[in-house]
N, CA, C and O atoms as a Tripos MOL2 file, in Angstrom:
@<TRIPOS>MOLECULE
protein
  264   263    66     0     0
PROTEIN
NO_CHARGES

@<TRIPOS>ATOM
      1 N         -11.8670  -11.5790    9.4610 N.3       1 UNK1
      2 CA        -11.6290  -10.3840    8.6870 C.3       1 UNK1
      3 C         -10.6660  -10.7130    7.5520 C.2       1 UNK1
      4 O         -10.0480  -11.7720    7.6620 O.2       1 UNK1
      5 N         -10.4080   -9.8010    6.2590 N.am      2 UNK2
      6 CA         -9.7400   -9.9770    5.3090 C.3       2 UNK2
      7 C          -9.2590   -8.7070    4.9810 C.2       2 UNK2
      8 O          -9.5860   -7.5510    5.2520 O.2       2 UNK2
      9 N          -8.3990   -9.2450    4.3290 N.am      3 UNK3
     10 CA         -7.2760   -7.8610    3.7630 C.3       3 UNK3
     11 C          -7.4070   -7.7740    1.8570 C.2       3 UNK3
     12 O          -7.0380   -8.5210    0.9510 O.2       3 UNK3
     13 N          -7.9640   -6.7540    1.9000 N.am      4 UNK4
     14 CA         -7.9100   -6.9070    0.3040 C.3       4 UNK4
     15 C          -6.8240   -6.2210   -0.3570 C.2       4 UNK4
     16 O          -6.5920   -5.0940    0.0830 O.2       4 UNK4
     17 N          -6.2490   -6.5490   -1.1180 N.am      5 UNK5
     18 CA         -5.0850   -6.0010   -2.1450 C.3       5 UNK5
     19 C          -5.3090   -5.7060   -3.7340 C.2       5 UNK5
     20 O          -5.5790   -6.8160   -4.1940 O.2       5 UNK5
     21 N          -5.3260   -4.9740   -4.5570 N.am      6 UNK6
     22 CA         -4.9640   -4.6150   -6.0700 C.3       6 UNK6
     23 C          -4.0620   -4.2170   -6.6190 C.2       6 UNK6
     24 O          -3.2180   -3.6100   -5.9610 O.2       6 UNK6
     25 N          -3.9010   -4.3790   -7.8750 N.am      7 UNK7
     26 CA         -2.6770   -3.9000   -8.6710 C.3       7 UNK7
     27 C          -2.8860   -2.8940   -9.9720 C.2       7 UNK7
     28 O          -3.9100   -2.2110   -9.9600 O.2       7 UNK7
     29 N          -2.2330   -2.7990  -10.7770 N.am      8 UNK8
     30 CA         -2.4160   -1.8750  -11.7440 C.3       8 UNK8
     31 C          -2.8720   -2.4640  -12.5630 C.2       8 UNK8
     32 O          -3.4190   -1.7530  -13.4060 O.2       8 UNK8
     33 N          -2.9420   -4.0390  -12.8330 N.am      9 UNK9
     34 CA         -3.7930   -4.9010  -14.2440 C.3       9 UNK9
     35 C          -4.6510   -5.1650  -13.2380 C.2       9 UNK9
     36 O          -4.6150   -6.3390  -12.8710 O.2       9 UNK9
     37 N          -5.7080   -4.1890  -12.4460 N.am     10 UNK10
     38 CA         -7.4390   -4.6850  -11.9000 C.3      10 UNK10
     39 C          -7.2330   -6.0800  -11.3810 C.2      10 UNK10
     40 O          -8.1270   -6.8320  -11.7700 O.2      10 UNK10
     41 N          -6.7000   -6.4190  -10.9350 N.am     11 UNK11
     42 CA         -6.6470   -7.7090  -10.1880 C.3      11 UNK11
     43 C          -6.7050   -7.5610   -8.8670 C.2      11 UNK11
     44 O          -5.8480   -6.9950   -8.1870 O.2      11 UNK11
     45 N          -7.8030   -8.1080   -8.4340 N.am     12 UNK12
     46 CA         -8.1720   -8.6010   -6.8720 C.3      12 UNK12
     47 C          -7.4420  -10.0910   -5.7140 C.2      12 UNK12
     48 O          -7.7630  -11.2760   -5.6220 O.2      12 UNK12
     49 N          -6.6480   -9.4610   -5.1910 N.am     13 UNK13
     50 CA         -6.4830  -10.4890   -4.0510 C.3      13 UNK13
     51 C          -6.8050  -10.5320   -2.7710 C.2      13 UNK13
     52 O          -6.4560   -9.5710   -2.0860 O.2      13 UNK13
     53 N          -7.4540  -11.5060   -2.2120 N.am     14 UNK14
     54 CA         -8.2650  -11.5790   -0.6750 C.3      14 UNK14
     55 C          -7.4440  -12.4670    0.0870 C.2      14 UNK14
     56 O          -7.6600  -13.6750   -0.0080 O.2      14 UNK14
     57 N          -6.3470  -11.9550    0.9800 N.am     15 UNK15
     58 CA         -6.2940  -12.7190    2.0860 C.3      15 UNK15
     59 C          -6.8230  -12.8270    3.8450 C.2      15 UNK15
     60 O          -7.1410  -11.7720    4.3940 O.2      15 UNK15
     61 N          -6.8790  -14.0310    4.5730 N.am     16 UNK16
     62 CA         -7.3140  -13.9350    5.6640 C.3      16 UNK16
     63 C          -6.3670  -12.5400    6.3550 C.2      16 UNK16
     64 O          -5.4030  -12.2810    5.6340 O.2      16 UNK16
     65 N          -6.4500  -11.8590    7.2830 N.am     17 UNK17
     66 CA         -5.8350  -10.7820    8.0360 C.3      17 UNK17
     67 C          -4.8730  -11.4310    8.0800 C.2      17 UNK17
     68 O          -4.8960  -12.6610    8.0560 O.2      17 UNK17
     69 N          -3.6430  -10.6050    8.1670 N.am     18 UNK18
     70 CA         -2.4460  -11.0500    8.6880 C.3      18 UNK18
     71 C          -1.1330  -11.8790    7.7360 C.2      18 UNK18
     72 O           0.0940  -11.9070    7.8270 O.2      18 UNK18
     73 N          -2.2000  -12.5330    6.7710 N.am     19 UNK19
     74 CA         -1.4810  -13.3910    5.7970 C.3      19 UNK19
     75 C          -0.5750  -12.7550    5.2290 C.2      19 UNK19
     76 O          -0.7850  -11.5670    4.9880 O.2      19 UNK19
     77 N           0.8510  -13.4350    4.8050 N.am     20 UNK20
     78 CA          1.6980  -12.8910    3.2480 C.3      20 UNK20
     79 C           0.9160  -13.2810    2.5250 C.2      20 UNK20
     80 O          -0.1040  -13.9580    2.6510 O.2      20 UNK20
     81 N           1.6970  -12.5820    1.2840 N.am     21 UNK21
     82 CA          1.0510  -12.8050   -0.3580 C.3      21 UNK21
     83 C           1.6860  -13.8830   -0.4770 C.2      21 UNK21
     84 O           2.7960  -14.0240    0.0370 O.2      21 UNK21
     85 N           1.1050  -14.8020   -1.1580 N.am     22 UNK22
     86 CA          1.7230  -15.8290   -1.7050 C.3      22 UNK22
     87 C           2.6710  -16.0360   -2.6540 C.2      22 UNK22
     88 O           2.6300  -15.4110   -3.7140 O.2      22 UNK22
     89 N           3.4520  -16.7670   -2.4340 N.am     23 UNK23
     90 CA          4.8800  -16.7210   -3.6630 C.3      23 UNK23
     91 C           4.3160  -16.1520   -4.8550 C.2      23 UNK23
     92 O           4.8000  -15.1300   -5.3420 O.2      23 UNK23
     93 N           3.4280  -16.6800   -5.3090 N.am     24 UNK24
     94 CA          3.2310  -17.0650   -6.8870 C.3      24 UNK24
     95 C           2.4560  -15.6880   -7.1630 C.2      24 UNK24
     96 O           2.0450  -15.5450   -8.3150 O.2      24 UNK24
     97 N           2.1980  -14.6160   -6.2080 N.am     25 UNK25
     98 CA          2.3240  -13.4000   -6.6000 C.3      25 UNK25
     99 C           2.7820  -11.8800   -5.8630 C.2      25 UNK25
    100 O           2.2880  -10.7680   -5.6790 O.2      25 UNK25
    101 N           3.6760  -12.3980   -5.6640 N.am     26 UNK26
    102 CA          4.7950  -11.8950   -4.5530 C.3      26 UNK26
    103 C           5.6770  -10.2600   -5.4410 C.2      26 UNK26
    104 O           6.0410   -9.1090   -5.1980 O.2      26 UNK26
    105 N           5.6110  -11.3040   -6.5540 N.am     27 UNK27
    106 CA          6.5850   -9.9500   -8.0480 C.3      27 UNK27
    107 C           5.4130   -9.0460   -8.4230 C.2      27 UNK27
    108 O           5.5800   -8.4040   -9.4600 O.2      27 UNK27
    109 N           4.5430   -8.9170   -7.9350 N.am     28 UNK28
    110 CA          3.3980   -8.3340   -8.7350 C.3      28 UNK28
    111 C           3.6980   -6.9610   -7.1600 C.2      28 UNK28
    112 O           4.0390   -7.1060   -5.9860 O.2      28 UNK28
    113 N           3.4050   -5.9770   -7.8560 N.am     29 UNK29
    114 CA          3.3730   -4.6770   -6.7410 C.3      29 UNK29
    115 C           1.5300   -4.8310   -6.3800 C.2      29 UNK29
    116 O           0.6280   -4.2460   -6.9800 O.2      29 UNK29
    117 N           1.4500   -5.4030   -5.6990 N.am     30 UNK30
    118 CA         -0.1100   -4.9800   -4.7220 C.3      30 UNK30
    119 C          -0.1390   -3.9030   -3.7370 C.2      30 UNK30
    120 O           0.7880   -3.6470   -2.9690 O.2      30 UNK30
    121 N          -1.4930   -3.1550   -3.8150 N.am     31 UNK31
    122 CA         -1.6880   -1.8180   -2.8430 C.3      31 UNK31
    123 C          -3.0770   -2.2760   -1.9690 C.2      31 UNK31
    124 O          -4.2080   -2.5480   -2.3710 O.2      31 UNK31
    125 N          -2.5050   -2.2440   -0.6120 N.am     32 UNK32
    126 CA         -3.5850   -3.0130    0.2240 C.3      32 UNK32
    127 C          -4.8450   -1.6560    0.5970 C.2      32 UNK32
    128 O          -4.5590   -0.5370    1.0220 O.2      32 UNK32
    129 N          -6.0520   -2.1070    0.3290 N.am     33 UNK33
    130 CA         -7.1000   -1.3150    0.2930 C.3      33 UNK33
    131 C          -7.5160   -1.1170    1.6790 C.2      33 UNK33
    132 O          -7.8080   -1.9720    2.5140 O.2      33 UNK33
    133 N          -7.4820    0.8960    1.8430 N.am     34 UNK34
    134 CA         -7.7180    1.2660    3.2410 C.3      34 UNK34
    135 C          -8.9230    0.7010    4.1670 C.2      34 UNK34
    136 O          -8.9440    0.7060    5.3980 O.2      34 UNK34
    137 N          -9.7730    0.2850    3.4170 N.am     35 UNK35
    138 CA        -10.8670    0.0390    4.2130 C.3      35 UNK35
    139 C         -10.4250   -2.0080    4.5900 C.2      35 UNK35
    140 O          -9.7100   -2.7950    3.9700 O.2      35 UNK35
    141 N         -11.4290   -2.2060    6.0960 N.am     36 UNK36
    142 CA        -11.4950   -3.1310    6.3970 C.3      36 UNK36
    143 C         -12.6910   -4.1150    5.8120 C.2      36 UNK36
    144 O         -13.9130   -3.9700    5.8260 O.2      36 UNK36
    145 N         -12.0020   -4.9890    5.3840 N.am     37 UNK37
    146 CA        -13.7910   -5.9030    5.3380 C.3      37 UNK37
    147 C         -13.8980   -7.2130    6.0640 C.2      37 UNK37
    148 O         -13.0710   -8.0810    6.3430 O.2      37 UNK37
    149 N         -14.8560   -7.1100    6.2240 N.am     38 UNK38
    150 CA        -15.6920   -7.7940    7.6130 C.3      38 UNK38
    151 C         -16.1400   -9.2910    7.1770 C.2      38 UNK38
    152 O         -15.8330  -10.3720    7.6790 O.2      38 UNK38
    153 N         -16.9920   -8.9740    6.0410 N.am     39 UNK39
    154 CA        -18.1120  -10.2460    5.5580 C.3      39 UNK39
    155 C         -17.5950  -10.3660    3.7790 C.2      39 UNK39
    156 O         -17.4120   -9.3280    3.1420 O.2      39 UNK39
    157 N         -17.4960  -11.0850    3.4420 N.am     40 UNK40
    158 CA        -17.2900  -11.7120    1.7440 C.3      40 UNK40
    159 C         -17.9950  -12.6630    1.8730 C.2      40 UNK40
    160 O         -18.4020  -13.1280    2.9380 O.2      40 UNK40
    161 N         -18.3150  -13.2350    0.2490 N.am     41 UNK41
    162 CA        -19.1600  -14.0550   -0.3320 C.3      41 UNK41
    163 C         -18.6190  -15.2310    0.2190 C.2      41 UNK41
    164 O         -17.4530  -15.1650    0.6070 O.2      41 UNK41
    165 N         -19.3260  -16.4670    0.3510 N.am     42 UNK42
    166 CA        -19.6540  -17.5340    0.5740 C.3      42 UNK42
    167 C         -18.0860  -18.2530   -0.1710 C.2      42 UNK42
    168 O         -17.1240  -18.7680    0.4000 O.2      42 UNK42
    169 N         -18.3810  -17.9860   -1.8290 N.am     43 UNK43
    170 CA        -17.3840  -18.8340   -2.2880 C.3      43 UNK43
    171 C         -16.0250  -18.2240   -1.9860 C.2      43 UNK43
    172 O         -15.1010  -19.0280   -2.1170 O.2      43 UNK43
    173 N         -15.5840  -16.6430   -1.5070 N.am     44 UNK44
    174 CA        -14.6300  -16.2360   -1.0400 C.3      44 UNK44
    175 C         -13.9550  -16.5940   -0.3440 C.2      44 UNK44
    176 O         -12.7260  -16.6450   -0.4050 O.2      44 UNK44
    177 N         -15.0440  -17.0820    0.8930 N.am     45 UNK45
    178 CA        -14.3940  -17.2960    2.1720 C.3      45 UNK45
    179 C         -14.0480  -18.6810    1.7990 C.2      45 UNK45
    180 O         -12.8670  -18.6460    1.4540 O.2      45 UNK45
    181 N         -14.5820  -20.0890    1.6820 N.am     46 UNK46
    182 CA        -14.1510  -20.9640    1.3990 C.3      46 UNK46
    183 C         -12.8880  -20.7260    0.6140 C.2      46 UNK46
    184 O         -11.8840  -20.9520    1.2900 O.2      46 UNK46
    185 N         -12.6570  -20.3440   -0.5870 N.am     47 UNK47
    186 CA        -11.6180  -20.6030   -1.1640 C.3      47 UNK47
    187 C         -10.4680  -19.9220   -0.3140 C.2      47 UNK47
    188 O          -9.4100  -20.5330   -0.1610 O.2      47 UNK47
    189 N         -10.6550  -18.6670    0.2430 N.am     48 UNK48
    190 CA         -9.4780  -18.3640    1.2730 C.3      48 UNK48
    191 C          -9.0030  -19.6420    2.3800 C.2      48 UNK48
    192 O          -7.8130  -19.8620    2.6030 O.2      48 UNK48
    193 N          -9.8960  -20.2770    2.8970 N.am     49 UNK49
    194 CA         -9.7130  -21.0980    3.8540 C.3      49 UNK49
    195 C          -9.1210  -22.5700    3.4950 C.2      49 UNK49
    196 O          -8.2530  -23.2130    4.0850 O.2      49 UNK49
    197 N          -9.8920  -22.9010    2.3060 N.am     50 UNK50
    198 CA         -9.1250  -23.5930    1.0520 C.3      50 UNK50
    199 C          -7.3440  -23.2170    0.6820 C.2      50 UNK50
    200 O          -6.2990  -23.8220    0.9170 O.2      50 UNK50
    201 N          -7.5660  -22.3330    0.2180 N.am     51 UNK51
    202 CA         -6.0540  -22.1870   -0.6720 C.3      51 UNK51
    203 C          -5.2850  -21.0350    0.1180 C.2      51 UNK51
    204 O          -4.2400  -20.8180   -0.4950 O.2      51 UNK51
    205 N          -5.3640  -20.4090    0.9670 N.am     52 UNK52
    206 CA         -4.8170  -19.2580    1.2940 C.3      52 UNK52
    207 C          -5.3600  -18.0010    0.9050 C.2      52 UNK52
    208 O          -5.4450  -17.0450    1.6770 O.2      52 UNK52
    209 N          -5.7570  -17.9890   -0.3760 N.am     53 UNK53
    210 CA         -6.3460  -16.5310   -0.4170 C.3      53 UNK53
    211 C          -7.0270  -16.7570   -1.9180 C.2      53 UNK53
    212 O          -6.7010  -17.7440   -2.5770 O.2      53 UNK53
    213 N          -7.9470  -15.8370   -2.4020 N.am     54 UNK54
    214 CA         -8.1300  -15.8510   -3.6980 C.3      54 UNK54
    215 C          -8.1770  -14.5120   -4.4450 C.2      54 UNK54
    216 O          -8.2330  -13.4040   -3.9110 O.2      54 UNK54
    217 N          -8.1540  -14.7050   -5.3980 N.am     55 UNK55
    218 CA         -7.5370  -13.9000   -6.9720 C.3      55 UNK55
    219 C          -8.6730  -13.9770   -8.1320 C.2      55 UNK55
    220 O          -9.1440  -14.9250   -8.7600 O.2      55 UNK55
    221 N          -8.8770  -12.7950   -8.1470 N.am     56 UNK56
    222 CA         -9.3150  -12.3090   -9.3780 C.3      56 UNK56
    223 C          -9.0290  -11.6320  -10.3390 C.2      56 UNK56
    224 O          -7.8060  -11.7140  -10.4580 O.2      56 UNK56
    225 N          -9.5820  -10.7770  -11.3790 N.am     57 UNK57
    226 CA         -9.7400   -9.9020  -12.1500 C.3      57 UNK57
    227 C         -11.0700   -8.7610  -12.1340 C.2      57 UNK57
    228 O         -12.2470   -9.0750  -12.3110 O.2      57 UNK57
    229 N         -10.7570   -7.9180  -11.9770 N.am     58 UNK58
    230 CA        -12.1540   -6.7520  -11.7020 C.3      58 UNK58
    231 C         -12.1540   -6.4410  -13.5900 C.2      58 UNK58
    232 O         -11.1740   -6.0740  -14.2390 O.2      58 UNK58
    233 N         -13.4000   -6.6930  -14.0750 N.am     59 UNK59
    234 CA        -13.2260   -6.0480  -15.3860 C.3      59 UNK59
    235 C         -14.0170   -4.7260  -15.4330 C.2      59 UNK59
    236 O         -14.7790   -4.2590  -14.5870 O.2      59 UNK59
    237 N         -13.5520   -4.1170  -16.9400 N.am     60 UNK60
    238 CA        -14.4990   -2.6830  -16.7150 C.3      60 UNK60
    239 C         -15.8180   -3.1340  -17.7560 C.2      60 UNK60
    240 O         -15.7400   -4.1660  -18.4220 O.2      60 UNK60
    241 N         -16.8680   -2.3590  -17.8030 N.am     61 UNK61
    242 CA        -17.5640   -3.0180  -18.4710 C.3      61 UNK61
    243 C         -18.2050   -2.1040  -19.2160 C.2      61 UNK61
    244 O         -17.9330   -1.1250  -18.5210 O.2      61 UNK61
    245 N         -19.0070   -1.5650  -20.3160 N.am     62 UNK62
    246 CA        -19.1240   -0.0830  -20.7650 C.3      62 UNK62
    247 C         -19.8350    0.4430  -20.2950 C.2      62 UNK62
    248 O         -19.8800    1.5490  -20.8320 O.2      62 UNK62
    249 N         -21.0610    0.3170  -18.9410 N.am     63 UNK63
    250 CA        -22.0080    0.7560  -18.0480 C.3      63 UNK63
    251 C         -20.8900    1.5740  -17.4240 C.2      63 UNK63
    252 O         -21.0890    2.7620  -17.6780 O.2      63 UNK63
    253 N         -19.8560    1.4010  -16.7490 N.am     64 UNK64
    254 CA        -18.8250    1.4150  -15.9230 C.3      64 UNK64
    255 C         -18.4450    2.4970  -16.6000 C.2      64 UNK64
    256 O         -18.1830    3.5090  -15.9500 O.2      64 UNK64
    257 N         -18.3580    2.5110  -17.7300 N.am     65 UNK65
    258 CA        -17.2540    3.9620  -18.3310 C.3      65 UNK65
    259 C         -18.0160    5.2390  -18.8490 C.2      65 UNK65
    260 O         -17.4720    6.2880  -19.1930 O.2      65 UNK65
    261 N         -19.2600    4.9960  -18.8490 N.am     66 UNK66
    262 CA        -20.3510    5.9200  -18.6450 C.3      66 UNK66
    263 C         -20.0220    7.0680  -18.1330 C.2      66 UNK66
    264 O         -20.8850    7.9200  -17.9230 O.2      66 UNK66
@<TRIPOS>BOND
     1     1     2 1
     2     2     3 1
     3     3     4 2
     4     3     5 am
     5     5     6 1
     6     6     7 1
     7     7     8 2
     8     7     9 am
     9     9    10 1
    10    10    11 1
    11    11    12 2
    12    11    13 am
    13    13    14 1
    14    14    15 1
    15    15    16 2
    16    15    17 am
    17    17    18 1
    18    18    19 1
    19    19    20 2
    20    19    21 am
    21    21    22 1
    22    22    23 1
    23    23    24 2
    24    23    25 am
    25    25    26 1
    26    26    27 1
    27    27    28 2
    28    27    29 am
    29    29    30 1
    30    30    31 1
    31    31    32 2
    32    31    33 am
    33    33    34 1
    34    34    35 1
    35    35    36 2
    36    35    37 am
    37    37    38 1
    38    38    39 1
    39    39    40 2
    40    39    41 am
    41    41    42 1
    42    42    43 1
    43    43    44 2
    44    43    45 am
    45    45    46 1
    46    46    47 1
    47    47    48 2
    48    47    49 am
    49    49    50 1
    50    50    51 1
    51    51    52 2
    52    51    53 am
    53    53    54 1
    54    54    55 1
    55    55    56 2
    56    55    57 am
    57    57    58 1
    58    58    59 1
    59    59    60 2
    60    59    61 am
    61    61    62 1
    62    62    63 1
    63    63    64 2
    64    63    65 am
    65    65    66 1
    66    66    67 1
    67    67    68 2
    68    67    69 am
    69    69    70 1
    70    70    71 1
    71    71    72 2
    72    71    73 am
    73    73    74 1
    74    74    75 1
    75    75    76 2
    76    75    77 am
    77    77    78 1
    78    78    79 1
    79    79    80 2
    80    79    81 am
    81    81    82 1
    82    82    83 1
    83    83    84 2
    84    83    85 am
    85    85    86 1
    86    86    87 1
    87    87    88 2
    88    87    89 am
    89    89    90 1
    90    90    91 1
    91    91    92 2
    92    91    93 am
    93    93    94 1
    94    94    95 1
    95    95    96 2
    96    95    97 am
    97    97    98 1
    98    98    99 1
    99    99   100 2
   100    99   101 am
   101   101   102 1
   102   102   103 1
   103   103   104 2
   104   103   105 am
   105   105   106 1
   106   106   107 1
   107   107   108 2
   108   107   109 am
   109   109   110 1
   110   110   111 1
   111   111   112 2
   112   111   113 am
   113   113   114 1
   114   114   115 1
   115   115   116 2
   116   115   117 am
   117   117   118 1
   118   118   119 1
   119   119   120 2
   120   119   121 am
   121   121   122 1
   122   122   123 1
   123   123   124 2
   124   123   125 am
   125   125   126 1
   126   126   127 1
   127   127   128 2
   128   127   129 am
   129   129   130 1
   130   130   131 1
   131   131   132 2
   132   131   133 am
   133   133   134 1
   134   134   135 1
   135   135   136 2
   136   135   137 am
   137   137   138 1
   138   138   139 1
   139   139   140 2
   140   139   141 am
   141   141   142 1
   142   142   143 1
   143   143   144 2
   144   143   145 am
   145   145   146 1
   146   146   147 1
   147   147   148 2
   148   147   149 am
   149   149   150 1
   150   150   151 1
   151   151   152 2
   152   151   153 am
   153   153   154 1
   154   154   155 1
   155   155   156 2
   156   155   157 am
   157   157   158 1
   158   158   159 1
   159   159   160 2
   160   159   161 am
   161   161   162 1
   162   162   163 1
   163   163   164 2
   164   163   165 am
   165   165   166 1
   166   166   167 1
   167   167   168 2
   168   167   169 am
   169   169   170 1
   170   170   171 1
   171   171   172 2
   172   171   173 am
   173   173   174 1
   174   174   175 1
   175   175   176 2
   176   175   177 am
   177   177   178 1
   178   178   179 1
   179   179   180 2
   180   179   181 am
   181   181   182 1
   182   182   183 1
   183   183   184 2
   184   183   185 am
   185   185   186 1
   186   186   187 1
   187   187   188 2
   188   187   189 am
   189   189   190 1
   190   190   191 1
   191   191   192 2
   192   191   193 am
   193   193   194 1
   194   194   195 1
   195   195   196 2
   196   195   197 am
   197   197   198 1
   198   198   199 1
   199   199   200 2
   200   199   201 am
   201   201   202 1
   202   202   203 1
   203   203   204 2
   204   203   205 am
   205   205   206 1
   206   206   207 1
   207   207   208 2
   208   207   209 am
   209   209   210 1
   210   210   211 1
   211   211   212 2
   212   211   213 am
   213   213   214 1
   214   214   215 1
   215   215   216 2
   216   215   217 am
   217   217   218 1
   218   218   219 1
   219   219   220 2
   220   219   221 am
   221   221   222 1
   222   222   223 1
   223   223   224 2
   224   223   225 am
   225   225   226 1
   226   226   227 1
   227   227   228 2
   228   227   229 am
   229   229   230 1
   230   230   231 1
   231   231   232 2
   232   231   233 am
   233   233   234 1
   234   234   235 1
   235   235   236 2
   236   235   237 am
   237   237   238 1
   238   238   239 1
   239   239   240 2
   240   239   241 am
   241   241   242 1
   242   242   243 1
   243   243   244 2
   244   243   245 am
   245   245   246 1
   246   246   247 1
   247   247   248 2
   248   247   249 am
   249   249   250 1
   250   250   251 1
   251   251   252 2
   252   251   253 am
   253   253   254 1
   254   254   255 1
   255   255   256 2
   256   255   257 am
   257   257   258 1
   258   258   259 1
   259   259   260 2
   260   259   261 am
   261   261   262 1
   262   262   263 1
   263   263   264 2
@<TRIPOS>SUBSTRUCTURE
     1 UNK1         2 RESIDUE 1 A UNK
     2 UNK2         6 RESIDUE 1 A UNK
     3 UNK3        10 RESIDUE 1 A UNK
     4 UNK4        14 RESIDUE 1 A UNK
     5 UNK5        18 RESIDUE 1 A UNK
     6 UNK6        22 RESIDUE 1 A UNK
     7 UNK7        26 RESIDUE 1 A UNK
     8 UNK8        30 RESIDUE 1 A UNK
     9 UNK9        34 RESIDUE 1 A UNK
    10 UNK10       38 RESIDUE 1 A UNK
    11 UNK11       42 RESIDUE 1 A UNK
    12 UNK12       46 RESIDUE 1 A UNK
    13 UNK13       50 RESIDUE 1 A UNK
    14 UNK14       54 RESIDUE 1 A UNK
    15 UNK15       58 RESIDUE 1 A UNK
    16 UNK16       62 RESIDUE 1 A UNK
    17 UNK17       66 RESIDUE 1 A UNK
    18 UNK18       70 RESIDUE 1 A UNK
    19 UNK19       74 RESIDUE 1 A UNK
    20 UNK20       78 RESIDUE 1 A UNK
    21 UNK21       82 RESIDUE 1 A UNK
    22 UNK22       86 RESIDUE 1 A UNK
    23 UNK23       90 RESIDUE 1 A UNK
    24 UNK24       94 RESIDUE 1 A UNK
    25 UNK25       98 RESIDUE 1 A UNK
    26 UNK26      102 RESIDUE 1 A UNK
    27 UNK27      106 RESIDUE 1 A UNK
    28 UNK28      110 RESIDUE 1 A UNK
    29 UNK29      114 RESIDUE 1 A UNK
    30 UNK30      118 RESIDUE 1 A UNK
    31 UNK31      122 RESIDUE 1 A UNK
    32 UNK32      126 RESIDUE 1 A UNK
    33 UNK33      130 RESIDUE 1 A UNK
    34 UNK34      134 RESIDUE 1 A UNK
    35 UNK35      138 RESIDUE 1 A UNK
    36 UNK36      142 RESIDUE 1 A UNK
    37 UNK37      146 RESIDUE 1 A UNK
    38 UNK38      150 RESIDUE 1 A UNK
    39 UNK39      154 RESIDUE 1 A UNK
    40 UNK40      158 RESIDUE 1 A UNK
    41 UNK41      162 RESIDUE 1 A UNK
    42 UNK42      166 RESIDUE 1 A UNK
    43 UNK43      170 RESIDUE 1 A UNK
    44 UNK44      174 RESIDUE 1 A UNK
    45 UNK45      178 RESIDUE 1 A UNK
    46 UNK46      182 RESIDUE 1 A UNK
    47 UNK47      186 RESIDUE 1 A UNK
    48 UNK48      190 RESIDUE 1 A UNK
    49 UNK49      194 RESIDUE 1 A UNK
    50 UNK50      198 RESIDUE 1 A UNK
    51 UNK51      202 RESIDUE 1 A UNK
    52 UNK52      206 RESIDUE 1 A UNK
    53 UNK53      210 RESIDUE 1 A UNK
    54 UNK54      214 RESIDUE 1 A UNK
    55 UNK55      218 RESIDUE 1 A UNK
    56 UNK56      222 RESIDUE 1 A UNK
    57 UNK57      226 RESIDUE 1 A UNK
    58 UNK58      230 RESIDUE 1 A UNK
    59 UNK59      234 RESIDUE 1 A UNK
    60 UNK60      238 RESIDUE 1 A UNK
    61 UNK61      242 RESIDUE 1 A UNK
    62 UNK62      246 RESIDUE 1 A UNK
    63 UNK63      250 RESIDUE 1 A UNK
    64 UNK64      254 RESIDUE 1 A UNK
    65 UNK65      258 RESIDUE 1 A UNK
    66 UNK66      262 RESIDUE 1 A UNK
């Protein structure tokens, strides 16, 4: 299972359950998202298991603001 987190600049962070945030974005205020998730993408899970967790950016796109 994973814990997902966002912030106010649309940025996505995925850690395994249980994990801290990692130093290197520790100063950033993250709001951990109520729902649980179960299954993520392929390259998700690797890179969590890889590096501790991974980081994105959610962009908006103009379909989106429709």
């Amino acid at each position: 299972m994973f814990d997902v987190y966002r912030n106010g600049k649309r940025d996505l962070l995925v850690l395994s359950t249980g994990s801290a945030i990692p130093g290197a974005y520790s100063a950033v205020k993250w709001r951990k998202s109520r729902k649980r998730v179960l299954k993520v993408s392929d390259e998700i899970r690797s890179t969590v298991q890889r590096e501790g967790y991974y980081v994105r950016t959610l962009r908006v796109t103009r379909k989106g603001m429709i």
